[in-house]
C-alpha positions, 0 to 999 in steps of 0.5 A, spaced: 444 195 150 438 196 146 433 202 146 426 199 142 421 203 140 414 204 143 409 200 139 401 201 139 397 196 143 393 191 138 388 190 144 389 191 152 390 184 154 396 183 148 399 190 149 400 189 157 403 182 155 406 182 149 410 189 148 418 187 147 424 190 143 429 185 139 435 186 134 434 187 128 436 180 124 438 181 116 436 184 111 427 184 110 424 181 104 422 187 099 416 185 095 414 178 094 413 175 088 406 172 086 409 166 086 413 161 090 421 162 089 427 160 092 430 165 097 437 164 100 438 165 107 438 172 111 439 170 117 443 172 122 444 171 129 441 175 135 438 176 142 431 173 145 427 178 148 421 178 151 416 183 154 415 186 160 412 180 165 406 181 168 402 176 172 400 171 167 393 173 163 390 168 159 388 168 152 381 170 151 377 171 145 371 176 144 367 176 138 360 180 136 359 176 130 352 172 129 353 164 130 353 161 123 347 156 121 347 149 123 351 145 116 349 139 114 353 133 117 355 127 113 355 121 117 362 118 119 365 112 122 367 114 129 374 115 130 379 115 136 381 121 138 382 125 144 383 132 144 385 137 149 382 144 148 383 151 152 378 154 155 378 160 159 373 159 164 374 159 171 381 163 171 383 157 165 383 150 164 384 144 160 377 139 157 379 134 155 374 132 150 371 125 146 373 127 138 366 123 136 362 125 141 364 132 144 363 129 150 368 132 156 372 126 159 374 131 164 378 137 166 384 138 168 387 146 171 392 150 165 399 148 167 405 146 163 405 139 160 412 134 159 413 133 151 407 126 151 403 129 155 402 124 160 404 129 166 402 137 167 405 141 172 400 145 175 401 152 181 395 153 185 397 160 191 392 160 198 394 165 202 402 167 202 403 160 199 404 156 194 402 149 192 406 146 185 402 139 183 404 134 179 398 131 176 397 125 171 394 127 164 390 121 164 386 120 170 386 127 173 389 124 178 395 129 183 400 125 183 405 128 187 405 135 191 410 141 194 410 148 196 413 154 197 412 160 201 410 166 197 406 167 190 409 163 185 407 162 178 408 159 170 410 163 166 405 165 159 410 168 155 405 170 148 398 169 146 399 162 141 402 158 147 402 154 153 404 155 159 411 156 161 417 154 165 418 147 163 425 143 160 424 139 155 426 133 158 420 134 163 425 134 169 427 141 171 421 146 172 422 154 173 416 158 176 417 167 178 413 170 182 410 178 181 412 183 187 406 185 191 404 193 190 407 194 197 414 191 194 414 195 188 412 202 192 418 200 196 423 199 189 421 205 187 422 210 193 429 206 193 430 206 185 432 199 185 429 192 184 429 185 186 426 178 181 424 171 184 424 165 181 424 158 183 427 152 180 425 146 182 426 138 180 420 136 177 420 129 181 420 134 188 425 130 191 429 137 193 428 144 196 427 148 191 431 153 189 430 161 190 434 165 185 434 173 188 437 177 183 438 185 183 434 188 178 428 187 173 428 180 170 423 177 167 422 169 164 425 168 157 426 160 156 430 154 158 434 150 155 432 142 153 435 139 159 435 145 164 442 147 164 441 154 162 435 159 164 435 164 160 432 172 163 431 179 160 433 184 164 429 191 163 434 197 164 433 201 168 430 197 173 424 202 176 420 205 171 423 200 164 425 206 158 424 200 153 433 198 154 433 190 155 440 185 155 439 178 155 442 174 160 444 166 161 442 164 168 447 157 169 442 153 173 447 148 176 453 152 178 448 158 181 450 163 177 448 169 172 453 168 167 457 176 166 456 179 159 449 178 154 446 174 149 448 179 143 447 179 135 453 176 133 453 180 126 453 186 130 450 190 125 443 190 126 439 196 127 434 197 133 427 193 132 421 192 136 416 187 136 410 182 139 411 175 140 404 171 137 406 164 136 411 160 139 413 152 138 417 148 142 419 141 138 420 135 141 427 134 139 433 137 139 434 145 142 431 150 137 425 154 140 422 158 134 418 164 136 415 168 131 413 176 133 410 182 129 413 189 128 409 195 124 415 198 122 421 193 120 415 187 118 414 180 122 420 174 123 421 168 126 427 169 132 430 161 133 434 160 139 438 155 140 438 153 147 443 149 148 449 153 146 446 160 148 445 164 140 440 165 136 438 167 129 433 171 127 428 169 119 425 176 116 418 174 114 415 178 108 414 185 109 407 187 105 401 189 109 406 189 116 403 196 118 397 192 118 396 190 126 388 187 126 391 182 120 398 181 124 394 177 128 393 172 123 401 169 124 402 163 125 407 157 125 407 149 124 412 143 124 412 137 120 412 130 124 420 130 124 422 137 126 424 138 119 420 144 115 417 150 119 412 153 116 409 160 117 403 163 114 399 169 114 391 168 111 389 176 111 395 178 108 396 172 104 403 170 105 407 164 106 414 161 107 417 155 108 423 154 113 429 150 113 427 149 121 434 145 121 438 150 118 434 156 120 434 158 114 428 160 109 427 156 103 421 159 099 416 164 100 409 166 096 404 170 096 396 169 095 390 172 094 387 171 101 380 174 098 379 169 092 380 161 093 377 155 089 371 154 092 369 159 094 362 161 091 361 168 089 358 171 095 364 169 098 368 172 093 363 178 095 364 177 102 373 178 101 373 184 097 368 189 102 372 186 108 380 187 107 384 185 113 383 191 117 377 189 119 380 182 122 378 183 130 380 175 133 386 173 137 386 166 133 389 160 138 393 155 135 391 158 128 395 154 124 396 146 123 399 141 118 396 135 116 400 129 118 403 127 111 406 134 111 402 135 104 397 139 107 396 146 111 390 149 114 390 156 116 384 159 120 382 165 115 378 172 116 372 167 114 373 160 114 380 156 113 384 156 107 388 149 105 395 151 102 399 144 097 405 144 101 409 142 095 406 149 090 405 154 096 398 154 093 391 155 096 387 149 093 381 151 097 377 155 101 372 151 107 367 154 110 368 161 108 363 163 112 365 161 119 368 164 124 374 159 125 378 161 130 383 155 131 384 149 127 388 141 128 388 135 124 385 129 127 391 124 129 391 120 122 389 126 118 383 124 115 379 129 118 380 136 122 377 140 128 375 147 127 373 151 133 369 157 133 371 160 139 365 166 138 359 160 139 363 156 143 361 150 136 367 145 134 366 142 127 369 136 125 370 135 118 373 130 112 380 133 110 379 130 102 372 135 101 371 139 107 365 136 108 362 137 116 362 130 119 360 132 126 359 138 131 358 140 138 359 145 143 364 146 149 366 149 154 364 156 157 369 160 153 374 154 148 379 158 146 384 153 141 385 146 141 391 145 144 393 137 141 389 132 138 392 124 140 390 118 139 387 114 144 391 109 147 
């Protein structure tokens, strides 16, 4: 058992959605050096915690800056690429969106999607029902339905990510539901709890399956092929101190597995942190979820799904007080699943991480203020305006180029582009818009940047960062969620 430490809210949505306490995982990192340098491993096995769930809450953004003048473009040839970009709108939903023209092809409701992207699961509650659709990705289409009584839904487990609750192989889904404010009088004049989940097979051939559990327990992750449901359980249950236990759920058999998932190296001290970004690899059975803490500094919690441990990279240490430049943590993978990447653009650290092996690398350091190409007012701009004044909840705010040679990550102003093989910025694009979430075009030629405040997608040439195209969309775009080619 495990007591965290209470940490400052970064902004009411994130801090009624994020708040988590975990083991310590190794040693921290002391001062980086300015440049890139090998590190050995510091991991460590520990456990996955994840914050006290309420009812999902979409990521939203909220910015008071000026919108940018219009650029000038350069003509280009069309491309094929389609994009899929969340917008808040309406209680949340998906545009897909025509990469050329920026026309919106069709809308579809926010769920969990299966690893292409072909089918996205979806929960719609009316009345003391709920309905759990299958819906083709392509066409909008529903194609196949089911309900349940009562008022279940997916999980939204961090900022950064998608909604929860689906296996990797796209055939086991896991929804929970929140108990009604009648029902939690009821636990607290008792002194007791009771959690909900329902596990159903994505093809709806069988009744779902209800999972009743005496006490506080929340959604945490699923392993690739379903066999396992991992659960945080909050103690005490009414009124949760902050004491969590990680426990396995063995969906098969039915049962909540005795014990906890701990810290094998039994040595950590108490930490706590707020889950940002998390990214869930098409293959094997890692999932990587980076978390800030003001206190013992960021890292990146690796759960191995499969065989129920976990291990834990510390990040650089430097600025970590600072929670308004937290915020700018982010992850990519390479196309093979091979090399993680986690960067911070306002404090202008980077590492590189065996994502394998779940060791880091490399590390190093930028200065995130001063970049090639920026000009000197740029120059100017950066050194009035430190990193406590970065106000915006980037979504998807980190990408890497399909040839694994370039990252871009979304700035306090503007994108950085980072060589994967130095470490090192090569330049600054647009160093004065307000870029929050960026991806590469499926050949990597080029690159969409949202600019969440004007609701303006930018289209732009990877090589120069000259602007190829621009148009608005949706109500409320929040992060581009995925760029495919069209088929």
């Amino acid at each position: 058992m495990h007591t965290a430490r209470k940490m400052p809210g970064i902004r009411p949505m994130v801090a009624g959605l994020l708040a988590v306490a975990l083991m310590a995982c190794g040693p921290a990192f002391g001062t980086v050096a300015p440049t890139a340098t090998p590190v050995p491993p510091t991991a460590t096995p520990t456990a996955t915690p994840r914050p006290v769930a309420a009812a999902p809450v979409p990521p939203t953004i909220a910015s008071t800056r000026a919108t940018p003048p219009t650029p000038s473009v350069t003509q280009a040839p069309k491309l094929d690429d389609r994009l899929y970009v969340y917008d808040s709108d309406q209680g949340g939903r998906f545009l897909v969106i025509d990469g050329t023209t920026g026309r919106v092809e069709r809308t579809l409701p926010s769920g969990a999607p299966n690893a292409d992207w072909t089918v996205l699961y979806a929960t719609e509650t009316t009345g003391e029902r709920t309905t759990v659709s299958a819906i083709e990705v392509a066409t909008g289409k529903t194609l196949r339905s089911t309900t349940l009584d009562g008022h279940f839904s997916l999980s939204w487990t961090m900022p950064d990510s998608l909604l929860a609750g689906l296996s990797r192989d796209g055939q086991t889904l896991v929804l929970a539901t929140e108990p009604s404010r009648d029902e939690i009088a009821t636990f607290e004049r008792e002194n007791r709890w009771v959690s909900r989940f329902a596990a159903l097979d994505t093809a709806f051939q069988r009744p779902a399956r209800i999972i009743e559990l005496d006490g506080n327990f929340s959604y945490d992750a699923l392993a690739p092929y379903g066999s396992t449901l991992y659960l945080i359980e909050h103690r005490p249950p009414v009124h949760p101190t902050g004491e969590y236990a990680v426990r396995a759920y063995d969906l098969a058999a039915g049962t909540l597995l005795p014990g906890v998932i701990v810290d094998k190296s039994a040595g950590g001290a108490v930490m706590a942190g707020y889950p940002l970004s998390q990214i869930v690899p098409s293959g094997g059975s890692w999932v990587y979820t980076l978390y800030r803490n003001s206190h013992d500094g960021p890292f990146i919690h690796a759960l191995e799904a499969d065989n129920r441990f976990a291990i834990c990279l510390d990040l650089p240490q430097a600025g970590k007080e600072d929670e308004a430049a937290a915020l700018f943590w982010g992850m990519a993978l390479s196309r093979y699943g091979n090399t993680l990447y986690a960067v911070n653009s306002a404090l202008g650290q980077i590492a590189e991480i065996d994502a394998g092996g779940a060791s880091v690398r490399r590390i190093a350091t930028f200065d995130p203020r001063v970049a090639a190409a920026a000009g000197p007012l740029a120059r100017l701009g950066g050194w009035l305006a430190p990193a406590v004044a970065a106000k915006q909840l980037t979504m998807r705010g980190v990408a890497l180029s399909p040839d694994g040679k370039t990252i871009l990550a979304v700035g306090e102003r503007g994108l950085l582009a980072i060589d994967t093989a130095s470490l090192k910025v090569t330049r600054r694009i647009a160093p004065d818009a307000a870029v929050g979430s960026v991806a590469f075009s499926a050949d990597g030629r080029s690159f969409y940047a949202l600019d969440a405040a004007s609701g303006t997608l930018q289209r732009r040439d990877t090589a120069t960062g000259a602007v190829l195209g621009e148009f608005g969309v949706g109500a409320h775009p929040a992060g581009i969620l995925r760029v495919e080619a069209r088929r």
